[in-house]
Each structure stands twice: as structure tokens, then as C-alpha cells.
C-alpha positions, 0 to 999 in steps of 0.5 A: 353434464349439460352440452352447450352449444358450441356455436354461440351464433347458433344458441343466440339465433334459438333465443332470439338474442345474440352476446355478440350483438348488441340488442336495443335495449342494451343501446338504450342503457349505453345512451342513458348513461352517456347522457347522464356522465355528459349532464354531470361533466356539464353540472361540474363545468358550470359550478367551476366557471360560476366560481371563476365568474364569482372570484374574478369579479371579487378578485377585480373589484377588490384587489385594488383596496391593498394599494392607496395613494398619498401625496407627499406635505412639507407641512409647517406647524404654526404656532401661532394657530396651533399654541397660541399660549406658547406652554404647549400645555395639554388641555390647551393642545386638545383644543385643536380642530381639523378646521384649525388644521385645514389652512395649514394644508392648504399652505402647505399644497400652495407652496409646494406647487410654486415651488415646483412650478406645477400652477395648473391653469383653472385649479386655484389654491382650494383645488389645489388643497382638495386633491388631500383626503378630508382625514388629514387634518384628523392625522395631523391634529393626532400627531400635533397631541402626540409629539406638542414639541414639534410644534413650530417645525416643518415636518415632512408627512405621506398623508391620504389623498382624496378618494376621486385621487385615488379611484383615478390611479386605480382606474375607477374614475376617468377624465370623462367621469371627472367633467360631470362630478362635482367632487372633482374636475379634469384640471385637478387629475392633471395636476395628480398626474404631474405630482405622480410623474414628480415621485410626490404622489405614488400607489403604495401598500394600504396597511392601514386597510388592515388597522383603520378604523371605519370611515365616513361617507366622505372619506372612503379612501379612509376607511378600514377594517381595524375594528372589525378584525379586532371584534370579529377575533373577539367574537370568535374567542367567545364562541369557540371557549363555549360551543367546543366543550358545550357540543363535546360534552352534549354529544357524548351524552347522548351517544354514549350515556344517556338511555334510548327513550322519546325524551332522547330521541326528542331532542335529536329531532331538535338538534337537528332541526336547529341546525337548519334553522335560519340564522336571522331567527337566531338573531331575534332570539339574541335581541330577545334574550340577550338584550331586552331581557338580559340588558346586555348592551347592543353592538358589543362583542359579547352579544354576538358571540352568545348567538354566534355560539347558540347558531354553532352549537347545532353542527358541533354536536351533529359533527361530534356524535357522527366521529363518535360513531365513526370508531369501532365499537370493538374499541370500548368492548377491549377496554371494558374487556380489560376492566376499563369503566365506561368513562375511562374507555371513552375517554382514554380510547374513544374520544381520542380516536374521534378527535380528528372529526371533532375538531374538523365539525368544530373549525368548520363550525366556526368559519360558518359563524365567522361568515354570518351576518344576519344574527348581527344585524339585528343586535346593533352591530351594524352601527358605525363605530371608530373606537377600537374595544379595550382589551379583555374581558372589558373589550368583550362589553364594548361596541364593536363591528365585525367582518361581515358587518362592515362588508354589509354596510360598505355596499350600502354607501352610494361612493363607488369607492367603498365597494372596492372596500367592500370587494377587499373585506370579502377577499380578506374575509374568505383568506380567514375561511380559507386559513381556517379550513386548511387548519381543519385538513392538517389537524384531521391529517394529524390526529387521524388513527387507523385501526 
């Protein structure tokens, strides 16, 4: 048996180092790592703070877009301009035009006004009429079609006011900001801040931001998302009926059927470099393939679903082959232990056991496409469109928008307002990510097997 010293001092002082004291190397390490823990901590506390900074700034900007100001019209539908003919027949109705329309509004703002006694000094009846957003006479000319017996009656109405209005409640336009814009003036905020103060003008809930349709350059108070919910859910039916059972069954293939050889491992290399193929190429291929050569039309659903689906396709079967893989191969040696063929052991064992990644790879999958907004700008879904697509399959062919579309194109109009549009489409687009991305946890946490 070997004798240790018993004096560790003693053996340290023979070997030139002691456990009891710590060398200068041993310092350096601790100093390394120390550095490192304090860089790392820093890395974490400056992508936090830059997700406070992002949010907070979306969150100032575009929380304001949910609430909008209307002004309270006793408006008296003229016959006399409105049904000259008195048959209130429908061809004659459809005749009607916003211009027809226009001087009943400002009627109806002048007699309010006397009524009230609000004459402001320096705001005339013209004025006056401006403080109601240029969309109301569109409003009044579609419930003139749809209601031709109320013609002759007054009717009480909450329409939209002017945008300069609006902005000014939110805080975006100011008495400074009003003297040098010719859209509007400080007499006409005080006269919106005395209708305010009389319960005729009031901030309410914006559920027309969530059903609208787009809205010209002048008339952002106007503007929604309607059309681009409605083709960004259209789109996204379309991509998850082919790349789900497409990606599944791809990858199947190539884990569990198809033999190991350079044409195999050719096309792993492709799946894999697709995945981080810009998505702006997928787009050309789309214009390409789907328009130029297909005849598809432009701006259509349809179109973006198939580059959506060719954009998605790579993350799928990457996700799905790793699930795959993820389940103990001791699952399909037992079922083909037991006299399982190989299609029966992946399907009835194997592929159930990998559905919680699968459906995780494919959810995430799809809120990638959701957010994509090159491949759509190249197929013409950057156009403005107001009509709303049919219902499917017609709807799929007709044009449309989508949500990260209408954020591109609010940002490029010059009015202040639509970038609270713009801030509010983002807040209700990361809402869809956020939806989706929790569904992916709960199915990953339900369907999740341990063995």
C-alpha cells in the first residue's frame, strides 16, 4: 500500500503547488468564465430590452387604430335629390353618387350647429362639413340602396369623422401641427372639442378595422383589414390542405422507405438548401411558374397559397423527418418483432408517436408563411383591392390582400394616419403568431407519448 503524506502542505511544497491555494492558472480560468457568464447575461439583457424597445414602440403607435371617432348626424334624406322620380325603383336608386349625397351632410352639420349654438368664429358651413370623413357619403349612398323606403325620413347615423379629427383625440395632430396643415385648421379642432365635450363626438371601439375594406389616400380613418384577413385565412387553408400531407408523406419516404444511395442523399441536400433559400426567389418562381406560364390570375389567393406551400414545404419535411427519428427504433423492431409489416409499424406506431413534433414543425411552418411578404409582392398582391373574394373554391381565383401586404402598403402612403394602421395590422398580425404558436405548445403537450 502506497503512504500519502499526511501533511498536504507538506506534498504541495514538493510539487510546487498547493489544493489549498489557488494557483494562477486555476485564477485565470475563474476570470475567463466569469467574463463570459457577465457577456452572456449582457447578450440576454440586451435582446430583452430590444424586445421592450420593438413592442413598446408597436404597442404606442398602433394601439390607437382600435378606438375611432364618429360624430353623431341627424341626416334628412331628401327626396327631391335622392328619388327625383318618386318610384323608388332600383335602377333609378343606383344612380346615386356621393356628390349627390355630400350636400345633405353638410345640411345636416349646418343645422346641428344652430341648433346647438356651436357657430365657431372663422369655421364656415364648408368647415364645418370637413370635421366628417370623406367615407360618409359611400356609408349613406349604401344604406340609401338598402333601406329605398326610408327615403324621406331623417335618420339618425354615427359616421366616421375626418382623419385630421381623429388624429387629433389620439394625440397625433396638435393646435401647432393644425395652423401649418391645410387639411385642417385650430378653429375646426375647437369646434371637434366642443362637439366632444357635448357627447356628439365620442372615441369608441374601431370594429370596422377588423371587417373594412382598404381605404384611399384620403380617407385612412376609413381603412381596414377585412380583405386582408379574409385572403390571408384563404391563403392559409390552401397551404396547410397540400404542404401537411405533402411534407408528411415526403418524409416518410425518405426516412423510412427509400434506399440510402446519391440520389437520396441529392435530394436531402436540396430540401435542405431550399430551406434557406430566400423567400423573394420563391416569389419569382411563383410570377414565373404560376402566372406567366399557368395563366393563373395575379393578386388571387390561390397563387400565393402555391408559393406560400412551395416556401413551407422545406421546414415541414425537415421537422417531420427529425420527429421521425426522435422515436426509438426498439418501436418498429417490437412491431415487426410481433409480425407487423413495415407500413403498419409506422403507421400505427411510429407516426403517432412522432405527431407531436410533426404538428409543432407544421404550425410553425405556417406562421412563417403567414408572415411572409416578398413572395407576395411579386405576384400582384400588393394592388389595392376593396371587393371582398367570394366564398370557396370561387373566392380562391379572386383578388385579394393579405395581412403582411396591407402592412407594406400602409407604411408607404405619406399620411401620418396609416401608420397607426400599419402599427395596428402588425399588433393583430403578431396576435394570429402568437394564437398559432401556443396551438403548437398545447398539441405538442397533448399528443406528447413518453416511453
Amino acid at each position: 500500500m502506497t503512504d500519502f503524506p499526511a501533511d498536504h502542505s507538506a506534498a504541495g511544497a514538493a510539487t510546487g503547488r498547493s489544493l489549498l491555494k489557488v494557483g494562477e492558472r486555476t485564477r485565470k480560468r475563474n476570470a475567463a468564465e466569469k467574463r463570459f457568464r457577465m457577456l452572456g447575461l449582457a447578450a440576454v439583457i440586451f435582446g430583452l430590452l430590444a424586445l421592450v424597445g420593438l413592442m413598446g414602440s408597436i404597442l404606442s403607435n398602433g394601439l390607437s387604430s382600435f378606438n375611432q371617432t364618429y360624430i353623431a348626424l341627424d341626416v334628412y334624406l331628401d327626396p327631391a335629390k335622392l328619388d327625383k322620380n318618386g318610384n323608388r325603383a332600383p335602377e333609378d336608386l343606383s344612380k346615386i353618387t356621393t356628390f349627390t349625397i355630400q350636400p345633405l351632410i353638410k345640411t345636416a352639420m349646418q343645422d346641428m350647429l344652430e341648433q346647438r349654438g356651436f357657430a365657431a368664429e372663422g369655421v364656415n358651413a364648408k368647415e364645418a362639413a370637413a370635421l366628417v370623413s370623406k367615407e360618409a357619403p359611400a356609408d349613406l349612398r349604401r344604406f340609401v340602396l338598402a333601406n329605398p323606403d326610408q327615403i324621406g325620413e331623417t335618420i339618425s347615423f354615427d359616421l366616421l369623422a375626418s382623419g385630421r379629427i381623429d388624429g387629433y383625440f389620439k394625440g397625433r395632430v396638435t393646435m401647432e401641427s393644425a395652423a401649418l396643415d391645410r387639411n385642417i385648421s385650430p378653429e375646426q379642432l375647437v369646434l371637434a372639442d366642443r362637439l366632444k365635450d357635448a357627447g356628439i363626438m365620442d372615441l369608441r371601439f374601431n370594429w370596422s378595422f377588423f371587417t373594412a375594406p382598404d381605404a384611399s389616400d384620403t380617407r385612412p380613418e376609413a381603412a381596414g383589414l377585412g380583405v386582408a384577413i379574409l385572403g390571408s385565412a384563404y391563403m392559409m387553408l390552401i397551404v396547410l390542405a397540400l404542404s401537411l400531407p405533402i411534407g408528411v408523406a415526403a418524409s416518410i419516404y425518405l426516412e423510412e422507405f427509400a434506399p440510402k444511395n446519391r440520389w437520396t442523399d441529392l435530394i436531402e441536400v436540396n430540401i435542405a438548401n431550399l430551406a434557406a433559400v430566400p423567400s423573394i426567389v420563391f416569389g419569382i418562381l411563383g410570377l414565373a411558374l404560376f402566372i406567366n406560364f399557368v395563366g393563373l390570375p395575379q393578386s388571387a389567393p390561390v397563387v400565393g397559397a402555391l408559393v406560400l406551400t412551395l416556401m413551407t414545404l422545406p421546414t415541414i419535411i425537415i421537422a417531420t423527418r427529425a420527429a421521425l427519428k426522435a422515436v426509438p427504433p426498439s418501436i418498429r423492431d417490437a412491431a415487426l418483432g410481433i409480425g407487423a409489416s413495415k407500413m403498419q409499424a409506422i403507421f400505427h406506431h411510429v407516426l403517432p408517436l412522432a405527431a407531436p413534433g410533426i404538428l409543432t414543425g407544421a404550425i410553425i411552418g405556417l406562421a412563417q408563411a403567414l408572415g411572409e411578404t416578398a413572395p407576395l409582392l411579386l405576384i400582384g398582391m400588393v394592388a389595392f383591392v376593396r371587393e371582398y373574394p367570394g366564398a370557396p373554391p370561387e373566392g380562391f381565383f379572386d383578388p385579394a390582400s393579405a395581412l403582411p401586404v396591407q402592412v407594406y402598403n400602409w407604411t408607404q402612403r405619406g399620411d401620418p394616419a396609416f401608420i397607426e394602421r400599419a402599427s395596428g395590422a402588425i399588433i393583430v398580425l403578431l396576435v394570429f403568431l402568437v394564437i398559432m404558436n401556443a396551438v403548437a405548445i398545447l398539441l405538442r403537450r397533448r399528443f406528447e407519448r413518453r416511453w
